[in-house]
C-alpha positions in Angstrom: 5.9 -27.1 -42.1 7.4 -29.8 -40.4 6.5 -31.7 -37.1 9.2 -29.5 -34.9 8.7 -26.3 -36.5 4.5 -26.7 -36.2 5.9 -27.5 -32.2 8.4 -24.5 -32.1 5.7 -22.3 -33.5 2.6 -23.6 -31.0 5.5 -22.8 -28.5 6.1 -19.5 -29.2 2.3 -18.7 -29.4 1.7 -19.8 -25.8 4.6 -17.9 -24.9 3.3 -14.2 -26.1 -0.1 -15.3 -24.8 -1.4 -13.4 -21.9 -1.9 -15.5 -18.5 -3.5 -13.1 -16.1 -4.1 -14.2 -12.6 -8.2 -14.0 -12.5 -8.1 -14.7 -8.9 -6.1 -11.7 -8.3 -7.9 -9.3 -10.4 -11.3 -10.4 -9.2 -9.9 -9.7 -5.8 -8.9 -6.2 -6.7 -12.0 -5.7 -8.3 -13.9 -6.3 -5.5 -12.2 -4.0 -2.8 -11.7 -1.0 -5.5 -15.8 -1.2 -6.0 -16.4 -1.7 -2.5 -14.4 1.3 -1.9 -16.4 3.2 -4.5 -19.8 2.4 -2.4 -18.3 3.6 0.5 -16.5 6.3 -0.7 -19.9 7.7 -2.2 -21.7 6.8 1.0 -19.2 8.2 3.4 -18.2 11.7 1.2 -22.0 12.6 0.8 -22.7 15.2 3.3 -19.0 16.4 2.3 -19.8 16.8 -1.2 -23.4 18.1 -1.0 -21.7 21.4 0.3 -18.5 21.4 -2.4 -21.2 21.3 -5.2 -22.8 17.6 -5.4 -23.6 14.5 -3.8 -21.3 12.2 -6.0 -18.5 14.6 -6.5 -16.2 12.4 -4.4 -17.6 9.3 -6.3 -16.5 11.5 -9.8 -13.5 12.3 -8.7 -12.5 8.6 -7.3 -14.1 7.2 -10.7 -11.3 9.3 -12.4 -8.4 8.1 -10.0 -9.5 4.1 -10.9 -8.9 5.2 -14.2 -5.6 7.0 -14.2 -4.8 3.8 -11.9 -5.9 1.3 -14.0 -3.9 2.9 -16.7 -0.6 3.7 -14.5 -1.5 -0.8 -14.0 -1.8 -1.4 -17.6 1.9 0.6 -18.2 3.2 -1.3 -15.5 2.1 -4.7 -16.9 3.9 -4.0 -19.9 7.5 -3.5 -18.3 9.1 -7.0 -17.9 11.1 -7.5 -14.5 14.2 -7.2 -15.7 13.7 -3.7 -16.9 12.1 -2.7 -12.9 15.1 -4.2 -12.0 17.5 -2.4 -13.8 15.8 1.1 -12.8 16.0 0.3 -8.9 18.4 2.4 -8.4 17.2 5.1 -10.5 14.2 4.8 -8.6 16.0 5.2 -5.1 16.9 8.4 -6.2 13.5 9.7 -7.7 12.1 8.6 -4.5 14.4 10.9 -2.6 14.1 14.1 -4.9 10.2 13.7 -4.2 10.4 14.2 -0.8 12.6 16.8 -0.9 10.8 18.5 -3.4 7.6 18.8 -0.8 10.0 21.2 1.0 10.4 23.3 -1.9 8.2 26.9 -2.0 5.7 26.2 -4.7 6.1 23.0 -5.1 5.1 21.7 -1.9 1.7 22.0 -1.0 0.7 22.4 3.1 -2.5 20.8 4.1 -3.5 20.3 8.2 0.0 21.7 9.1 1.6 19.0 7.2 3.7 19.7 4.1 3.4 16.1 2.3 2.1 17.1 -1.0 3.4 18.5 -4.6 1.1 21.0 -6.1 1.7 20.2 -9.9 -0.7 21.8 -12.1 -3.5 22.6 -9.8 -3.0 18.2 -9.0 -2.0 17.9 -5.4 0.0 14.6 -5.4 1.1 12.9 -2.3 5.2 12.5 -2.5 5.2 10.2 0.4 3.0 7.4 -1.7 4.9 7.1 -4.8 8.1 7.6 -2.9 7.2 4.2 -0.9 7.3 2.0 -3.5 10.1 3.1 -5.2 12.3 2.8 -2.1 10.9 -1.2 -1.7 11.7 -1.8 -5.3 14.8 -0.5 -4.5 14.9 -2.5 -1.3 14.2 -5.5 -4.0 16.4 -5.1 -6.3 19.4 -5.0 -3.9 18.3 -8.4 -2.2 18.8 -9.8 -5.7 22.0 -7.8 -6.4 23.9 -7.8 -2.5 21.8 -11.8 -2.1 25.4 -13.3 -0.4 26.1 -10.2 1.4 22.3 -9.5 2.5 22.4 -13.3 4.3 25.8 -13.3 5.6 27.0 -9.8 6.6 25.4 -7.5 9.4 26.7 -4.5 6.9 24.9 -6.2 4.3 21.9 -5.2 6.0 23.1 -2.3 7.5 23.6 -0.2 3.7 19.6 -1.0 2.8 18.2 0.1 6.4 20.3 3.4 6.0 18.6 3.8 3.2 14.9 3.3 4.6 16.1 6.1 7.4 17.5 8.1 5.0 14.0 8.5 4.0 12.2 8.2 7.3 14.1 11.3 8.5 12.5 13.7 5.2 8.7 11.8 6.1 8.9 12.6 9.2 10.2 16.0 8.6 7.1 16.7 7.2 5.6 15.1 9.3 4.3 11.9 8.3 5.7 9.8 11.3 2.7 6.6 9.9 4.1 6.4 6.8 7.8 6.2 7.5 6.6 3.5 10.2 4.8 1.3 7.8 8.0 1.9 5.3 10.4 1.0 8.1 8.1 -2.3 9.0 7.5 -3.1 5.5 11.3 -3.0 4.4 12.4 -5.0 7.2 10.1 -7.8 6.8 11.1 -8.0 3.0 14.8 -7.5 3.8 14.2 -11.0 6.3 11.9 -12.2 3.9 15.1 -11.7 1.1 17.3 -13.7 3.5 18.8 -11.2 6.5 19.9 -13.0 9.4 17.3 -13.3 12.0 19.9 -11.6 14.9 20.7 -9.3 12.5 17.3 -8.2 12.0 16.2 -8.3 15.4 19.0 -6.1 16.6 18.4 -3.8 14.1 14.5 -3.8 14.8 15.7 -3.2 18.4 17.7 0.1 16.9 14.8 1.4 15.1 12.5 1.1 17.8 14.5 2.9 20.3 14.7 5.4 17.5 11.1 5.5 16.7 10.6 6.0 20.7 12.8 8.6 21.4 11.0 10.3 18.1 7.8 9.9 19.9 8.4 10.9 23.3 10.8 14.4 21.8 7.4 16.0 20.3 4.4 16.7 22.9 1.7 16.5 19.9 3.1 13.0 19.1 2.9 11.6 23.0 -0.8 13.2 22.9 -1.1 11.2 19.7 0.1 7.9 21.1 -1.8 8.0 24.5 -5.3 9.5 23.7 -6.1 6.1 22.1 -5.8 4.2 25.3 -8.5 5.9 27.0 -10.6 8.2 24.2 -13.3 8.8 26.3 -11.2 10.6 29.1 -11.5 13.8 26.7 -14.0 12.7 24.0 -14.7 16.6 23.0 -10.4 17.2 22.1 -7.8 14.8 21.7 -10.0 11.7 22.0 -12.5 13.4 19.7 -11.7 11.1 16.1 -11.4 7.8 17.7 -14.8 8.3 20.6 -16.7 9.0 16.9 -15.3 6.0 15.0 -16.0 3.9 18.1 -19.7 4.9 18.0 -19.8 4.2 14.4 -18.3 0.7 14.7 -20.3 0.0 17.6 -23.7 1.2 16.0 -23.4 -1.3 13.3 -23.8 -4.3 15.5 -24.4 -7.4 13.3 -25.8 -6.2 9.6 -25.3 -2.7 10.2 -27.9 0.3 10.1 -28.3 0.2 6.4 -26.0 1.8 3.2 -26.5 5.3 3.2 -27.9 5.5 6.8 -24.5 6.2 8.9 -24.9 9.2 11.5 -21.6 9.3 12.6 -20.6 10.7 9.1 -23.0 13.7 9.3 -20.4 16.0 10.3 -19.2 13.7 13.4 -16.5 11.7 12.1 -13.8 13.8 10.6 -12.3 12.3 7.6 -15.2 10.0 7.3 -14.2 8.9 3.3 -10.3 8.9 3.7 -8.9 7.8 7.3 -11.6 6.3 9.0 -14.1 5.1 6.2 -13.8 1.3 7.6 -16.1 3.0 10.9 -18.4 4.2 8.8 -18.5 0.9 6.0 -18.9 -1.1 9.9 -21.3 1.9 10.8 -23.6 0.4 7.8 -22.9 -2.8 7.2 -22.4 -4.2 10.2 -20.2 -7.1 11.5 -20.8 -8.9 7.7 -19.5 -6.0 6.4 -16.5 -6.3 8.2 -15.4 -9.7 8.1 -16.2 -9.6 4.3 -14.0 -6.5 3.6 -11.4 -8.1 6.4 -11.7 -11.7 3.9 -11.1 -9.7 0.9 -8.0 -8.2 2.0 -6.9 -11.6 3.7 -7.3 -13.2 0.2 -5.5 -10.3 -1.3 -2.2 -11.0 0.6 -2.5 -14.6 0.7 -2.6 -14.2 -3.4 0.5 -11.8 -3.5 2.4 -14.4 -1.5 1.0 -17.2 -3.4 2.5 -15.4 -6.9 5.9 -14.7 -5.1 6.1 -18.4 -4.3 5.6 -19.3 -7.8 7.9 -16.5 -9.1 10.8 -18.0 -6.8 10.1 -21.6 -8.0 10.4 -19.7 -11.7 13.8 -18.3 -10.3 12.4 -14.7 -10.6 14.0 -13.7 -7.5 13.7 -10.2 -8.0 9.6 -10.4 -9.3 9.4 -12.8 -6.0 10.4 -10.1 -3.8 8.3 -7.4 -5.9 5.0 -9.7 -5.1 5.7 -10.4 -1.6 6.3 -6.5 -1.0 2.8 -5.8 -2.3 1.6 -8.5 0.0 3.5 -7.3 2.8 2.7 -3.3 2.2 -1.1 -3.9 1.6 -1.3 -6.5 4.7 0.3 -3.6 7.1 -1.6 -0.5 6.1 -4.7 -2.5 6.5 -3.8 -3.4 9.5 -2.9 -0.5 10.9 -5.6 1.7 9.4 -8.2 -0.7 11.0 -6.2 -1.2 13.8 -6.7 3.0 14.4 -10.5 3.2 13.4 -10.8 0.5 16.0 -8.7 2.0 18.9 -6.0 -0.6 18.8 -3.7 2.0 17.6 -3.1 5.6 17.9 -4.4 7.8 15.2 -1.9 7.9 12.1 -2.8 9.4 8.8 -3.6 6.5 6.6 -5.8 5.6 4.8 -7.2 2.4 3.6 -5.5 0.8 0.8 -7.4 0.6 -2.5 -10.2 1.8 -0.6 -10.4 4.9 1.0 -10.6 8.5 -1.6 -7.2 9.2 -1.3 -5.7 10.8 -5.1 -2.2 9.5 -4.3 -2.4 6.2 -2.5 -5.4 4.9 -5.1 -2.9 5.7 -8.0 0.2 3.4 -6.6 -1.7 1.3 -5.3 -3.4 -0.2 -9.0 0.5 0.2 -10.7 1.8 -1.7 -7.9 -1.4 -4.6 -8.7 0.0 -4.2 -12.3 3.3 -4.7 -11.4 2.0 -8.0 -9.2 0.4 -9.2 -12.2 3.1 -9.4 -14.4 5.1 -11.4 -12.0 2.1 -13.8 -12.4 2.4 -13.5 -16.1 6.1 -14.1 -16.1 6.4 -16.8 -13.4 3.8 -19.2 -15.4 5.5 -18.5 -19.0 6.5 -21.6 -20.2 10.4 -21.6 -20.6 12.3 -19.8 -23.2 13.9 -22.4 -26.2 12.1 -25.5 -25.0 10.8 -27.5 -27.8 8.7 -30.3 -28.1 10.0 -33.0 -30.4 7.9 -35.3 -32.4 8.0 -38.8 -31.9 10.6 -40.9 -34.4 
C-alpha cells in the first residue's frame, strides 16, 4: 500500500468513526435521571393507590427506553435525509392533530381532547406534531433562505403555517402549547435570517391574536388572572398555584429531605407531570433548584454551541435543527417554572425531559438524537480531503 492510499484509507476511517458530543449526553443524562428521582418521589402516594409505589418510576423507566431508542433511530438518519422529509413531515404533523378530533381515535382527558388512543397507548398529538412543524420551519429557512431575509411574504408563508396549526391546538384546547410553538418558530424563523421589522410586526399580529383568544373564553381570563393574586381564592381557581407556592417555599435552602414533600400528599394536583419542579424545590431546596436550573442552562448553551459549529460546517439546515432544540427546551423550561413559581398563569406543560409525561419524554430523547448527529456531522472531517506524503 502506498504512502497516499495508507493516508486515504486512515481518512476514511476517521470519517465512519463515531464523534459523540459527551458533554451533551452527560447533560441529558443527568436531567433524564434526575427526573426519574423525582418522578418516583412525586408519583408515590399516586401510585400506592393504582397498585404500587414505583409504578410511575416502571412506567417512566419504559418511556427512557422507547426514547432512547426513537434517539438511537434518529442518530442514524443523516441531515439531508430530515431535510428532504420536511415537508412530508408538515403534513404528518397536521393529520395528527386532526386525527385527535376523530371518534375513537381521539382520546378526552380533563375536558381536553389532545390525545390518540392507539392500542390501549394514549399518545399526545400535540408533542410529536411540534417538532415536525419546526423541522419544517427548518427546512424552509434553508430552502426560501433569500426570500426568508428579504421579503415580508417570505415570512408571512412559514407563520401561516405555525397558525395553521395553532388554530387545531387550540381547538382542543391546548392554548400553552401552540404559544410555546408560535414563540419557538418565531425565534428560529429570526434566528434563520427574518428581518427584525418584519418579525416584530408580525409578533405584534400574533399577540393581538393571542389576546383577543384570551379575553373571548371566560375559563381562559380566569386562567390568566388567578395567578396574580392566588391567594384571593386559594380553595378554587388559585387552588394549584397557592399549593405549589407552599411547596417551593417549604424547601427553603436544602429542602425538607427526598421523599419528605407534604404538598404532594394529595395537595398538589399533578405533583409528577406539571408542577414536579415545586415538589423537587419542596425537597431539595434552593440547591436543588439552581442545580436543575444549571443543568438546563448548560443544556441550551450546548444546543447553540453545536448549531454554531454546524453553521461554520455549512450545515445550515442541521444548524437550525440544533438551535430549535435549544430554543424549544429553553422555553418550556421556562415557562413550566415560570407557572410552578407564579410568574405565569397555569398552562399544561410539563417539564421537559423531566416530568412523567408518555408523549413529551418520547420527542424529547429523538429530538437529543437528532442534536447529536448534527454534532457528529458538523466535526466530520471533510469528504475527499487527502493527506499527501511528503516528496
Amino acid at each position: 500500500m502506498s504512502t497516499v492510499e495508507f493516508h486515504t484509507a486512515a481518512r476514511m476511517a476517521q470519517h465512519r468513526r463515531l464523534r459523540i458530543d459527551t458533554v451533551t449526553l452527560a447533560l441529558l443524562l443527568a436531567i433524564v435521571l434526575l427526573g426519574l428521582v423525582m418522578v418516583t418521589s412525586a408519583s408515590i402516594t399516586v401510585a400506592s393507590r393504582e397498585g404500587g409505589s414505583f409504578l410511575y418510576l416502571q412506567r417512566q423507566l419504559v418511556l427512557v427506553a422507547v426514547g432512547t431508542a426513537g434517539a438511537a433511530l434518529a442518530f442514524c438518519l443523516r441531515s439531508e435525509q430530515v431535510e428532504a422529509l420536511s415537508v412530508p413531515l408538515m403534513f404528518t404533523a397536521f393529520l395528527l392533530l386532526v386525527l385527535v378530533f376523530v371518534p375513537g381515535l381521539g382520546h378526552r382527558v380533563n375536558g381536553s381532547r389532545r390525545w390518540l388512543a392507539i392500542a390501549g397507548f394514549n399518545f399526545q398529538a400535540s408533542e410529536a406534531a411540534r417538532l415536525c412543524l419546526l423541522l419544517y420551519v427548518a427546512g424552509y429557512a434553508v430552502r426560501r433562505e433569500q426570500e426568508l431575509r428579504s421579503s415580508f411574504m417570505g415570512l408571512v408563508r412559514p407563520l401561516g403555517v405555525l397558525a395553521a396549526a395553532g388554530v387545531l391546538l387550540l381547538a382542543e384546547p391546548d392554548f400553552g402549547a401552540a404559544s410555546v410553538l408560535f414563540v419557538t418558530g418565531f425565534a428560529l424563523l429570526f434566528l434563520a435570517g427574518a428581518r427584525l421589522r418584519y418579525v416584530a410586526l408580525a409578533l405584534l399580529a400574533a399577540a393581538a391574536g393571542f389576546a383577543w383568544l384570551a379575553m373571548s373564553s371566560d375559563y381562559r381570563v380566569r386562567r390568566l388572572t388567578s395567578f396574580r393574586d392566588p391567594f384571593a381564592d386559594p380553595y378554587h381557581s388559585g387552588f394549584q398555584l397557592v399549593q405549589s407556592l407552599i411547596a417551593i417555599g417549604r424547601g427553603q435552602w436544602f429542602g425538607v429531605g427526598l421523599g419528605e414533600s407534604v404538598q404532594k400528599l394529595f395537595y398538589l394536583p399533578e405533583a409528577h407531570t406539571d408542577f414536579l419542579f415545586a415538589v423537587l424545590a419542596e425537597e431539595l431546596g434552593l440547591a436543588g433548584v439552581v442545580l436543575t436550573l444549571g443543568l438546563f442552562l448548560g443544556l441550551v448553551w450546548r444546543s447553540f454551541h453545536i448549531a454554531r459549529l454546524a453553521a461554520r460546517a455549512g450545515a445550515k439546515f442541521g444548524a437550525y435543527v440544533a438551535a430549535g432544540f435549544g430554543l424549544w427546551l429553553g422555553i418550556q423550561a421556562f415557562v413550566n417554572i415560570g407557572v410552578n413559581m407564579g410568574v405565569l398563569p397555569t398552562k399544561g406543560l410539563t417539564l421537559p425531559l423531566m416530568s412523567y409525561g408518555r408523549s413529551s419524554l418520547v420527542v424529547a430523547l429523538v429530538w437529543a438524537g437528532l442534536l447529536l448527529r448534527v454534532y457528529h456531522e458538523a466535526t466530520e472531517p471533510l469528504r475527499g480531503s487527502v493527506t499527501r506524503a511528503p516528496s
